[in-house]
C-alpha positions in Angstrom: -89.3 -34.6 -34.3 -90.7 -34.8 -30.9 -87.9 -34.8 -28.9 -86.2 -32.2 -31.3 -89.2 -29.9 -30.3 -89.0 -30.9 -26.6 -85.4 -30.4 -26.2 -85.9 -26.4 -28.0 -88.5 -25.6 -25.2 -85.9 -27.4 -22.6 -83.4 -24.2 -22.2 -81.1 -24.0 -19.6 -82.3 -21.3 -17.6 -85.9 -23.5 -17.4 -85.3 -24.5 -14.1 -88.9 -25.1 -13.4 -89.5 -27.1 -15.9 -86.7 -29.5 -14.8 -87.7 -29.6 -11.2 -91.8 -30.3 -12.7 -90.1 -33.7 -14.6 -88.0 -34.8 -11.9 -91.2 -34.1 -9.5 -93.2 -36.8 -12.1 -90.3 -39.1 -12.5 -90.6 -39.3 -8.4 -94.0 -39.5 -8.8 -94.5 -42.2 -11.4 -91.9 -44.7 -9.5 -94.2 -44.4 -6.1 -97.4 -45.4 -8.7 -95.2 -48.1 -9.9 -94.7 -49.3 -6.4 -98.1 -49.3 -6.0 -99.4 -51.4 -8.9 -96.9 -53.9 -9.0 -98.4 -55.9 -6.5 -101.8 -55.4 -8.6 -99.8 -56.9 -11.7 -98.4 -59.6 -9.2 -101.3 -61.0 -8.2 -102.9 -61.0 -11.6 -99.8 -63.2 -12.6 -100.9 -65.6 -9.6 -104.3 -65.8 -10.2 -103.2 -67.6 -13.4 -100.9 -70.0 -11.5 -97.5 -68.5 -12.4 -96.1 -67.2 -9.0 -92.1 -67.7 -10.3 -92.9 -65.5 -13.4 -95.3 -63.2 -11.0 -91.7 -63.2 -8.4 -89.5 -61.7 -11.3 -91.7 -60.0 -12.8 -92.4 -57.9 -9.8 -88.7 -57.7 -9.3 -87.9 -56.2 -12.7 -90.9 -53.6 -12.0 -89.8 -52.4 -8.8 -86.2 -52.1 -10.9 -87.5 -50.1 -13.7 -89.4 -48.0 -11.1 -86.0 -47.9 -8.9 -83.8 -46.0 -12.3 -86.7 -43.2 -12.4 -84.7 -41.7 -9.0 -81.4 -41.2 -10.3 -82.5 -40.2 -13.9 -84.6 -37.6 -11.7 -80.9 -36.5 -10.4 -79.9 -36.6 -13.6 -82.2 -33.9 -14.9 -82.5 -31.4 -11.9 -77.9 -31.0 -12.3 -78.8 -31.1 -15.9 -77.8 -27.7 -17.5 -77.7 -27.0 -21.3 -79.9 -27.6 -24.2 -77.9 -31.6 -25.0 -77.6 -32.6 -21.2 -81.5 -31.6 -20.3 -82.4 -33.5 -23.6 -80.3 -36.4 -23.1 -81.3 -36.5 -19.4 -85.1 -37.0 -20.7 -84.4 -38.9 -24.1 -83.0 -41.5 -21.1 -86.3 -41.3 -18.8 -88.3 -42.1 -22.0 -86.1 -45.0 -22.7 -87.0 -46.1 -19.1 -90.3 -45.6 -19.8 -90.1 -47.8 -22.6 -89.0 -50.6 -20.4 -91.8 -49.7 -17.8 -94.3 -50.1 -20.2 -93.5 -53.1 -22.2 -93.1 -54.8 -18.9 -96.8 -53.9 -18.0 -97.7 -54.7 -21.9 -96.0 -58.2 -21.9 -98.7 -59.2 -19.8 -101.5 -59.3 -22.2 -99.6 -61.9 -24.0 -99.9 -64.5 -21.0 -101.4 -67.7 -23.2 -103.4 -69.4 -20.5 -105.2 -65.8 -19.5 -108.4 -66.0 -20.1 -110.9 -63.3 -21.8 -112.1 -62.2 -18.0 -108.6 -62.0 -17.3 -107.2 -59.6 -20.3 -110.4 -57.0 -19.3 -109.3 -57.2 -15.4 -106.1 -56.4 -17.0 -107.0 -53.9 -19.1 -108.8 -52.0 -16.9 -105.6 -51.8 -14.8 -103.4 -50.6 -17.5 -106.4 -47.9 -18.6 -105.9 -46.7 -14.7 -102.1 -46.6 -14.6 -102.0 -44.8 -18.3 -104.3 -42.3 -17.1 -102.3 -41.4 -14.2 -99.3 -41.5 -16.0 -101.0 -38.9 -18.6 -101.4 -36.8 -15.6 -98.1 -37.1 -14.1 -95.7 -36.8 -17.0 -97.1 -33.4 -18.0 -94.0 -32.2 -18.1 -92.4 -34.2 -20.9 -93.9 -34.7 -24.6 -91.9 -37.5 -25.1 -92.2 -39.9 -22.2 -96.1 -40.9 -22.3 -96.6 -41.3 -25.8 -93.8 -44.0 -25.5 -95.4 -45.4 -22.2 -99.0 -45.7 -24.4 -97.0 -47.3 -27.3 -95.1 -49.8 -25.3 -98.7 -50.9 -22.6 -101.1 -51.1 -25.3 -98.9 -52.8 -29.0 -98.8 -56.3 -26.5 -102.7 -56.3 -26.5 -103.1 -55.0 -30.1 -101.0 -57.9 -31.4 -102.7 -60.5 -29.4 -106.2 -59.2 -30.9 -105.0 -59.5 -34.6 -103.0 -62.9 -33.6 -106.0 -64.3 -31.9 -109.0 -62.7 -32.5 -111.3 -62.7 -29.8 -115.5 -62.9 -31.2 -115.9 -59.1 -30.1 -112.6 -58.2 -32.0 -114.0 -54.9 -33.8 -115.0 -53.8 -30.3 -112.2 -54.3 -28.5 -109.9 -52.4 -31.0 -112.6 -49.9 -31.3 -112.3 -49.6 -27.8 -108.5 -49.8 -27.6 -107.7 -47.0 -30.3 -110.5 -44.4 -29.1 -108.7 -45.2 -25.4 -105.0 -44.7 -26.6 -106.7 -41.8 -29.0 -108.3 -39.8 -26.0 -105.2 -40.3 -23.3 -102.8 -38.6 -26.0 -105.1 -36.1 -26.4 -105.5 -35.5 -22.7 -101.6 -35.3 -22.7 -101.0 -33.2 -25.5 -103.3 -30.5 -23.8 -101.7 -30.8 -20.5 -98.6 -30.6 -21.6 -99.2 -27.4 -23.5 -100.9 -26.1 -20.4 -97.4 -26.7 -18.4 -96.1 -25.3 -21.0 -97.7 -22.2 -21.2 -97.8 -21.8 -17.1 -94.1 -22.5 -17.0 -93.5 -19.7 -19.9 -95.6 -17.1 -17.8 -94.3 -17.6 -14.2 -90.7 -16.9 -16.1 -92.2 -13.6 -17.5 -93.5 -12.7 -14.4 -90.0 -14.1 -12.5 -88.1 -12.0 -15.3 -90.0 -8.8 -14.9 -90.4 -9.4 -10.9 -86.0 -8.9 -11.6 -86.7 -5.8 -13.7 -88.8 -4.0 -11.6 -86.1 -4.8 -8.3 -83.4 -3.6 -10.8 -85.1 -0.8 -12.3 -86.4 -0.1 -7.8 -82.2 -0.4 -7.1 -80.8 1.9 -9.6 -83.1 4.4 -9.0 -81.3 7.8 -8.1 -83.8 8.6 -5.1 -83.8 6.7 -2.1 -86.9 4.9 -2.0 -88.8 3.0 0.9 -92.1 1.3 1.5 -93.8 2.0 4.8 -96.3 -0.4 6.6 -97.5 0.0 10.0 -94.8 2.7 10.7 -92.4 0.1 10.0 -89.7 0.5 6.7 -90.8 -2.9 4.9 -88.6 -2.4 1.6 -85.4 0.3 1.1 -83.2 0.9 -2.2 -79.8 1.2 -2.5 -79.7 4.7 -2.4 -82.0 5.2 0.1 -79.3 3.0 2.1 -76.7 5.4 1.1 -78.6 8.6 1.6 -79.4 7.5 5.4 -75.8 5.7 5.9 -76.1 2.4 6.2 -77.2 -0.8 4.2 -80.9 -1.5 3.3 -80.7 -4.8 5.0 -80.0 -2.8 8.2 -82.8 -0.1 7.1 -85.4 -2.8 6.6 -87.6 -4.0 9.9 -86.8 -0.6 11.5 -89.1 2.1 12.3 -89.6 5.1 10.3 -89.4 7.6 13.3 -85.8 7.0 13.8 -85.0 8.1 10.6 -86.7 11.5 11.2 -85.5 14.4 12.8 -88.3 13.9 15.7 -89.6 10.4 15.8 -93.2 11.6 17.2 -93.2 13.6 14.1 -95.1 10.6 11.5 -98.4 10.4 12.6 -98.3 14.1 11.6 -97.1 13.2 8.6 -99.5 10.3 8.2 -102.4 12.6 9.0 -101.3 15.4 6.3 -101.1 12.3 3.7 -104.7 10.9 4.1 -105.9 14.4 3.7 -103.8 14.7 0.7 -104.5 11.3 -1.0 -108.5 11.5 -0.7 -108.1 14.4 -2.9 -106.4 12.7 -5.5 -103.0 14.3 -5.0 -99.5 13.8 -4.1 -98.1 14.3 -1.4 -95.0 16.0 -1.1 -93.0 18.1 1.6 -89.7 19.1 3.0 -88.4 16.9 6.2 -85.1 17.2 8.0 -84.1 13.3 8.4 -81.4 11.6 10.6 -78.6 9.6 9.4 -77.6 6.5 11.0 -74.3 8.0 12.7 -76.8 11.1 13.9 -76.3 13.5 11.2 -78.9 15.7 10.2 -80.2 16.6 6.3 -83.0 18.2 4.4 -84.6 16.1 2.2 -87.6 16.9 -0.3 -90.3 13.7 0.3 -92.8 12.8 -1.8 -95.3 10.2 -1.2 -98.0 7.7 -3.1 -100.5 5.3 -1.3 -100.4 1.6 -2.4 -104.0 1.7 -1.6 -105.6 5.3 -1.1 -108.6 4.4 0.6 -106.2 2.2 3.0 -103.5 3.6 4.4 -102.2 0.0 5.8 -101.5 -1.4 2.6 -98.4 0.5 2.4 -96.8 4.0 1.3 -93.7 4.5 -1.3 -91.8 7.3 0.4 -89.7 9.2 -2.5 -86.6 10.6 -0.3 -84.1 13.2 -2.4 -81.1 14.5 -0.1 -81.8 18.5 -0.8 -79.0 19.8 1.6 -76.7 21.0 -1.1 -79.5 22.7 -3.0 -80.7 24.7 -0.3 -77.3 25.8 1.2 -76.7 27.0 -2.5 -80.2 28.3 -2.3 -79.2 30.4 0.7 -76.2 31.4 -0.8 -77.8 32.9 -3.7 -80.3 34.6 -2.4 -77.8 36.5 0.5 -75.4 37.2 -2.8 -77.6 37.8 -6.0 -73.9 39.8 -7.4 -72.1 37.3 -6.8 -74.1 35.2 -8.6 -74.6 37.4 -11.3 -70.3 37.5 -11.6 -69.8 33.7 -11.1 -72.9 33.5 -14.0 -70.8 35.6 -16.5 -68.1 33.3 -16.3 -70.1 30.2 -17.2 -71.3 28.5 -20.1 -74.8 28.7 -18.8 -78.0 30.4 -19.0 -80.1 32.1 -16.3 -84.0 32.0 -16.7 -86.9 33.2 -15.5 -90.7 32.4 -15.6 -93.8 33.6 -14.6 -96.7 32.5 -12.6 -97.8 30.9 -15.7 -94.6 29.5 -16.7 -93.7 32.2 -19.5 -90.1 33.2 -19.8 -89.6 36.8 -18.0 -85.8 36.7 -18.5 -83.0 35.1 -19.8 -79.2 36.2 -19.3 -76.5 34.5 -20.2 -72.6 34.6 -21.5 -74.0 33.0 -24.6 -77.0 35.4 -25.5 -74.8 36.0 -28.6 -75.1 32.7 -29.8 -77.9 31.0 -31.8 -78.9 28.7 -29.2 -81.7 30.8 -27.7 -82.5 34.2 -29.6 -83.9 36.5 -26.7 -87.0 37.8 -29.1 -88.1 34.2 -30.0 -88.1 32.9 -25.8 -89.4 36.1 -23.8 -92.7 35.7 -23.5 -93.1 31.7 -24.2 -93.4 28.8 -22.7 -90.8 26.2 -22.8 -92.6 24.0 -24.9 -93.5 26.4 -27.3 -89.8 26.7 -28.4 -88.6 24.5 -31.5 -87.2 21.8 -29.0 -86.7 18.3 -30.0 -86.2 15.0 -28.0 -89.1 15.5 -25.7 -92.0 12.9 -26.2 -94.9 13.7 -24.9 -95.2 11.5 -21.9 -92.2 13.7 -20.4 -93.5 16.7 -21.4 -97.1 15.4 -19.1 -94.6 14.8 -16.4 -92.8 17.9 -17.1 -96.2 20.5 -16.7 -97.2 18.3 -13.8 -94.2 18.8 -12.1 -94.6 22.8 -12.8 -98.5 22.7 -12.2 -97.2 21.1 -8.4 -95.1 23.9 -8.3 -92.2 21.5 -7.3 -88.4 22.0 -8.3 -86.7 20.0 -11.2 -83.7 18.9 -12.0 -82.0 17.7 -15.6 -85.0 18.4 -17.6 -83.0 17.7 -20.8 -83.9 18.5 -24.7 -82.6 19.0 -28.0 -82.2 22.8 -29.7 -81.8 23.3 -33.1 -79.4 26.5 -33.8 -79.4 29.3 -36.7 -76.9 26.9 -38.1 -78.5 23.7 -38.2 -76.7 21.9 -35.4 -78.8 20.1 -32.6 -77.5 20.7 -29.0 -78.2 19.3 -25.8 -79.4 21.2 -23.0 -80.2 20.4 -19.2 -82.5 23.0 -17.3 -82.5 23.1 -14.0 -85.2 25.0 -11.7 -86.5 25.6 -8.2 -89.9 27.6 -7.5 -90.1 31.1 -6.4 -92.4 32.2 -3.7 -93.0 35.9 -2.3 -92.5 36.8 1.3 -96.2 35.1 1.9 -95.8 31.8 0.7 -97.6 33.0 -3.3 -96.1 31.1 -6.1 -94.5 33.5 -8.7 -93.0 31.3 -10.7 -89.8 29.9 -11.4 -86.0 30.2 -11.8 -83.2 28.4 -12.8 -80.2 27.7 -15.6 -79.9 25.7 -18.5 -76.6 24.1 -19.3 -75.1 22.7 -22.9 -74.4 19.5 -22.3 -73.9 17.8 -25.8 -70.3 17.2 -25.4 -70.9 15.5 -22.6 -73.8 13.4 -24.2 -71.1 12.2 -26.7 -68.4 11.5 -25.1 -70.2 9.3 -22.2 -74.0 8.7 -23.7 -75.1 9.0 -20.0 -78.7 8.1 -21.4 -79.1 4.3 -22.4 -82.8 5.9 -24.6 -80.2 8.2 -26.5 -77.6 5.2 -27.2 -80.6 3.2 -28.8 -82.9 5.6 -30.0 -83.1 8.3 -32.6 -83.7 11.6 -30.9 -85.7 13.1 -33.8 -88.3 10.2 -34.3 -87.9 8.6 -31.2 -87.4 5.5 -33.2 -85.2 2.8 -32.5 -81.5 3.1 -34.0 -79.2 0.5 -35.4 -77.5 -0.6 -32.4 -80.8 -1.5 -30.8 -82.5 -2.9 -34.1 -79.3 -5.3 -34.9 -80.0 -6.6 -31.1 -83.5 -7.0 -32.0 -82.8 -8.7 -35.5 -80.1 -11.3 -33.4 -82.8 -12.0 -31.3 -86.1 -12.2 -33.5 -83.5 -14.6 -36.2 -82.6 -16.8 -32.8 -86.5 -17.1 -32.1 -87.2 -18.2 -35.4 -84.3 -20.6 -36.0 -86.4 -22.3 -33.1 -89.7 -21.9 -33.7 -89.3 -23.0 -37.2 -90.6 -19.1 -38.4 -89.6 -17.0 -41.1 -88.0 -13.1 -40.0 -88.0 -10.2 -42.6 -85.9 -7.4 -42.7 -87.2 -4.1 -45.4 -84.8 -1.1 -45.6 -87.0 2.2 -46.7 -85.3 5.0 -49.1 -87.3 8.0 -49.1 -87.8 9.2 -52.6 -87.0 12.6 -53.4 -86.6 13.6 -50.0 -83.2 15.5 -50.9 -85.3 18.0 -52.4 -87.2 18.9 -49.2 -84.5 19.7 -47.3 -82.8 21.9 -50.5 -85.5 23.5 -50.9 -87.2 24.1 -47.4 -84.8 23.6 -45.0 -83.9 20.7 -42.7 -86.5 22.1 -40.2 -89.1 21.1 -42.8 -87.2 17.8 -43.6 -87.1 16.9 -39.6 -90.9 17.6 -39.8 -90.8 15.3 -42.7 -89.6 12.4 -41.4 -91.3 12.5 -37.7 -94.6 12.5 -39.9 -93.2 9.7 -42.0 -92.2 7.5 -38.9 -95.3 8.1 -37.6 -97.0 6.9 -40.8 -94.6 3.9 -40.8 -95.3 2.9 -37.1 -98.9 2.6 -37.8 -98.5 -0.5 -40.8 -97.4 -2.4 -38.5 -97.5 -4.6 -35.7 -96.6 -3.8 -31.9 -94.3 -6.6 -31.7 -92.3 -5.3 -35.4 -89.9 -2.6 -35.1 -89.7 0.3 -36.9 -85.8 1.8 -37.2 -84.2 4.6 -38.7 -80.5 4.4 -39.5 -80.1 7.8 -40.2 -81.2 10.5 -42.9 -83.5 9.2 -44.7 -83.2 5.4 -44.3 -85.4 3.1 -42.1 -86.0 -0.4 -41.9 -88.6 -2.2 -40.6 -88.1 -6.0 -38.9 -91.2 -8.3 -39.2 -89.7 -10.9 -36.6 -92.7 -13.3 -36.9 -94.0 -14.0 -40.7 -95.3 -17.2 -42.3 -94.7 -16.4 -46.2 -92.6 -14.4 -48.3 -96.3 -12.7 -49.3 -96.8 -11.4 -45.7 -93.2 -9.1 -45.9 -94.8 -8.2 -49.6 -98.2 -7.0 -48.7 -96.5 -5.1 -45.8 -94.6 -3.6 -48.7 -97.5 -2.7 -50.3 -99.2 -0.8 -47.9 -96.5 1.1 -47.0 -95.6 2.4 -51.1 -99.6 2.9 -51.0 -99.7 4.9 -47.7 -96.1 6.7 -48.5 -97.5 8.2 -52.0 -100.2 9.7 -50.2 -99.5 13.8 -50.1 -97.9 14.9 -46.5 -99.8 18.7 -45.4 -97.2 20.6 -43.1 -97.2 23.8 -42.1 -99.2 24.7 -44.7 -96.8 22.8 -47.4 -97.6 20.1 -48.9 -95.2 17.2 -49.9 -95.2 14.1 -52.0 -92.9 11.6 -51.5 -92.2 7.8 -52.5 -90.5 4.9 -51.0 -87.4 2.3 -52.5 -88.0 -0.9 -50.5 -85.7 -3.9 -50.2 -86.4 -6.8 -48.5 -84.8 -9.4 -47.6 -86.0 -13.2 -45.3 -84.7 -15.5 -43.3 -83.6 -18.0 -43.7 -85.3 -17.9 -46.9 -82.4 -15.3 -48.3 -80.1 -16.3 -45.6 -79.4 -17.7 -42.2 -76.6 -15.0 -41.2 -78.5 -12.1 -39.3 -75.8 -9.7 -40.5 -76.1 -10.5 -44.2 -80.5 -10.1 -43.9 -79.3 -6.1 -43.7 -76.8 -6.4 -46.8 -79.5 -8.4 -49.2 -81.6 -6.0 -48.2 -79.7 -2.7 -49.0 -79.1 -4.0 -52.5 -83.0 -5.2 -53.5 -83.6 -1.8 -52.2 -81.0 -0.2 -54.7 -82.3 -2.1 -57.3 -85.9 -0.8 -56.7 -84.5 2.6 -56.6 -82.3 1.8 -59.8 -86.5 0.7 -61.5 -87.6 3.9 -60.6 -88.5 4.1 -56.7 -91.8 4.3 -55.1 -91.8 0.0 -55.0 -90.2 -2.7 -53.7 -87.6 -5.6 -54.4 -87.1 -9.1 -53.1 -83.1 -9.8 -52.3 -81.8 -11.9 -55.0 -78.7 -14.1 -54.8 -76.5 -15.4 -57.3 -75.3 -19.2 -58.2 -72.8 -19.2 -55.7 -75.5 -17.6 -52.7 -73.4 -14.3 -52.6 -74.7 -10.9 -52.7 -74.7 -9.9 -56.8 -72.4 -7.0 -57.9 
């Protein structure tokens, strides 16, 4: 059972872990060069210099297998070769330590003689328990093999202080597997968070990369860091970008400590910095670009800057073009599928014109005179929405601000809203301009959003696809940890009615409420799904009984029958609830889902409003 549990933790992408054992097997055959000669001389001092000759040789041999088993480990790659690679260093362990145990059975050694060499073996077991950190299985097999020679020659021939000595001997081999226990869960446990800090050190440079701004980081006037797109935006690599100064990139190169000097002022008040800059390409070419900047350190300006960079050239020549040809506009306008919009000063809509005015997307009587989140818009949570009015408080443009309508009809559209700020002739902010485009087809047909492919726009929730992934992984987890995972599909009861009766405005309102509800039973690390309508399902990925899945059950028909007050209506609902554990029910991930669907029909069959553990018949298969 120990090596089974060693080998789970050994994965193949635990590369440090690996390189930590082969360090110790290194490590442990330099100790065993140095206390051979120790073990030598013992073997003299009692007359036997042959025996002392080979057993010196055979040492240095055992010691001499620990390099190319270290070899061995660092190529090994895979769950079975990491775990044969070690199962083989603890068989040479084995050898290592019975060779250093045979001793105590020397006949002509002499009381004196077994505590010299006892002491010895206490100091090589202690550094062993130190230097094999890494493995679980190697010490305890190099305690077992040093000290069973000296524990059969006390019960063999009893020495007068016999009860001491094995008092001594088992509190000593007690206390050094405790010592490695704890250290090895400590390398465990440090190895497991420099790979969560390694894995999201790779996040954050993917995340940096496939950001659509150019991004750099600025120290000492020096570009110390540049994305991919900021590579593109200036025409070259970011490997070329990286070292250089920042001046050369700007239209004048004396321009920066300007710029540096504008920043400080900016950043001591707590705000971002943000202007318009013309910047130089690497073949010479000049552009406009909107830069925004934040301070690693505001009270130090040395610790580095993270310029934002977005090319703006196209958006100001079509800028210019609008303003020198508002008809034009108005005529290109009235052949799109777009709207035009305007706000206020205080972000109200002023007007709105459009080919589509006739359509239930945006009724002119229920916009004029609103803000934009006053509107019955869905998909927005309120972190964007923050970022959204910050933007508009800055009074900076924005670009594929995008949201969910709800028409007349019932249908939910996609739009994206452009819009750039208006000034008058001296600089005032009056507010702001811009068009909003119907882009649901082309949400569909190329789910440019990875949160819309996994989430559910109206609760936010996760959605199948990225709950299945989630159940994969949580049943993989516990198929190693030796956990239980449960899976519980919801029903709403009576729900049907709401949306009969008050419309599926009032049964959206519904279900947000209910998700919310649902989200705070449980745990950060469970997820809370909804498959669509009014289904969810909640995965428990870490449970130790079949009771915790049922007292989460519980709570949630308790909390569920509880009376829902919106807009002035008030609801009651129930809850059908199926669930369903693995591997308790079964070990396929896709059949947890199945088992669960039907205990939760059969606890809507009893009545609803409770829940149902999956059953399976005599032959394990779901029953009809």
């Amino acid at each position: 059972m120990v090596a089974l549990g060693d080998a789970q933790f050994l994965q193949p992408h635990d590369i440090e872990r690996q390189r930590l054992l082969a360090a110790s097997m290194r490590i442990g055959m330099m100790g065993m060069f140095a206390a051979t000669p120790l073990g030598a001389y013992w073997l003299v001092r009692l007359g036997e210099p042959t025996w002392a000759c080979m057993w010196a040789i055979a040492t240095c041999i055992s010691a001499l297998l620990s390099k190319p088993l270290a070899t061995r480990i660092l190529r090994a790659r895979g769950e079975q070769a990491a775990e044969t690679a070690e199962r083989l260093y603890a068989s040479k362990m084995l050898l290592t330590g019975g060779l250093w145990g045979v001793l105590a059975l020397w006949q002509n050694a002499s009381d004196l003689d077994l505590l010299a060499l006892g002491i010895l073996q206490f100091l090589i077991l202690i550094v062993s328990c130190v230097s094999l950190s890494a493995s679980r299985l190697a010490f305890p097999i190099l305690l077992f093999a040093v000290i069973s020679p000296i524990t059969v020659r006390l019960i063999v021939t009893p020495p007068p202080a016999l009860p001491l000595a094995a008092a001594g001997i088992v509190i000593a081999a007690l206390v050094l597997a405790v010592a490695h226990h704890m250290l090895y869960r400590t390398v465990r446990r440090v190895i497991l968070r420099r790979q969560q800090r390694d894995l999201l050190a790779r996040e954050q440079e993917a995340l940096f990369h496939a950001a659509s701004e150019g991004i750099l980081l600025i120290r000492d006037e020096q570009v110390a860091k540049c994305n991919w797109q900021g590579g593109a935006m200036l025409g070259t690599s970011p490997e070329k970008i990286i070292g250089t100064r920042i001046g050369q990139w700007l239209q004048e190169a004396a321009s920066w400590p300007h710029y540096l000097e504008d920043m400080h002022s900016t950043f001591s008040l707590g705000e971002r910095f943000s202007c318009i800059a013309r910047l130089r390409k690497r073949d010479g070419e000049l552009f406009f670009a909107e830069l925004s900047a934040n301070p690693i350190d505001a009270e130090s300006l040395d610790a580095g800057i993270v310029l934002v960079a977005t090319d703006i050239s196209v958006r100001l020549a079509n800028e210019a073009a609008l303003r020198s040809s508002e008809q034009r506009f108005r005529r290109l306008l009235s052949l799109s599928s777009d709207w035009y919009w305007e706000q206020d000063a205080e972000f109200r809509f002023t007007q709105l014109r459009g080919t589509r005015m006739g359509d239930p997307y945006s009724p002119l009587e229920e916009t004029l005179g609103k803000h934009r989140w006053e509107l019955d818009i869905l998909g927005v949570e309120e972190t964007r929405w923050a970022a959204h009015k910050a933007t508009l408080e800055a009074h900076l443009p924005f670009s594929d601000f995008t949201y969910q309508l709800r028409t007349s009809k019932g249908d939910l559209r996609w739009l994206s809203v452009t819009g750039h700020p208006v000034h008058d002739d001296a600089g005032h902010f009056c507010g702001y301009h811009g068009i909003s485009t119907d882009i649901t087809e082309n949400v569909r047909r190329q789910e440019r959003y990875h949160h819309l492919a996994h989430h559910d726009t109206l609760t936010g929730l996760p959605n199948r696809r990225l709950m299945i992934d989630r159940l994969d992984q949580a049943t993989a987890l516990a198929k190693r940890n030796l956990h239980r995972v449960a899976v519980m599909l919801l029903d709403l009861d009576n729900f049907k009615i709401i949306n009969d009766t008050d419309g599926h405005s009032a049964g959206d309102r519904v279900l947000i409420t209910v998700a919310e509800r649902l989200r705070s039973l449980i745990r950060e690390t469970d997820t809370l799904s909804r498959l669509g309508g009014d289904e969810f399902v909640i995965l428990l990925p870490v449970i130790e009984t079949i009771d915790d899945a049922e007292q989460v059950a519980n709570k949630i028909t308790s909390t569920l029958t509880q009376p829902l007050e919106i807009d002035d209506r008030r609801y009651l609902l129930g809850v059908s609830i199926g669930i369903a554990v693995y591997p308790d029910h079964t070990a396929s991930p896709d059949k947890l889902l199945s088992l669960a669907d039907a205990a939760m029909y059969q606890a809507k069959q009893a009545g609803g409003n409770q829940y149902r553990l999956a059953q399976l018949n005599d032959q394990g298969q779901l029953p009809l």
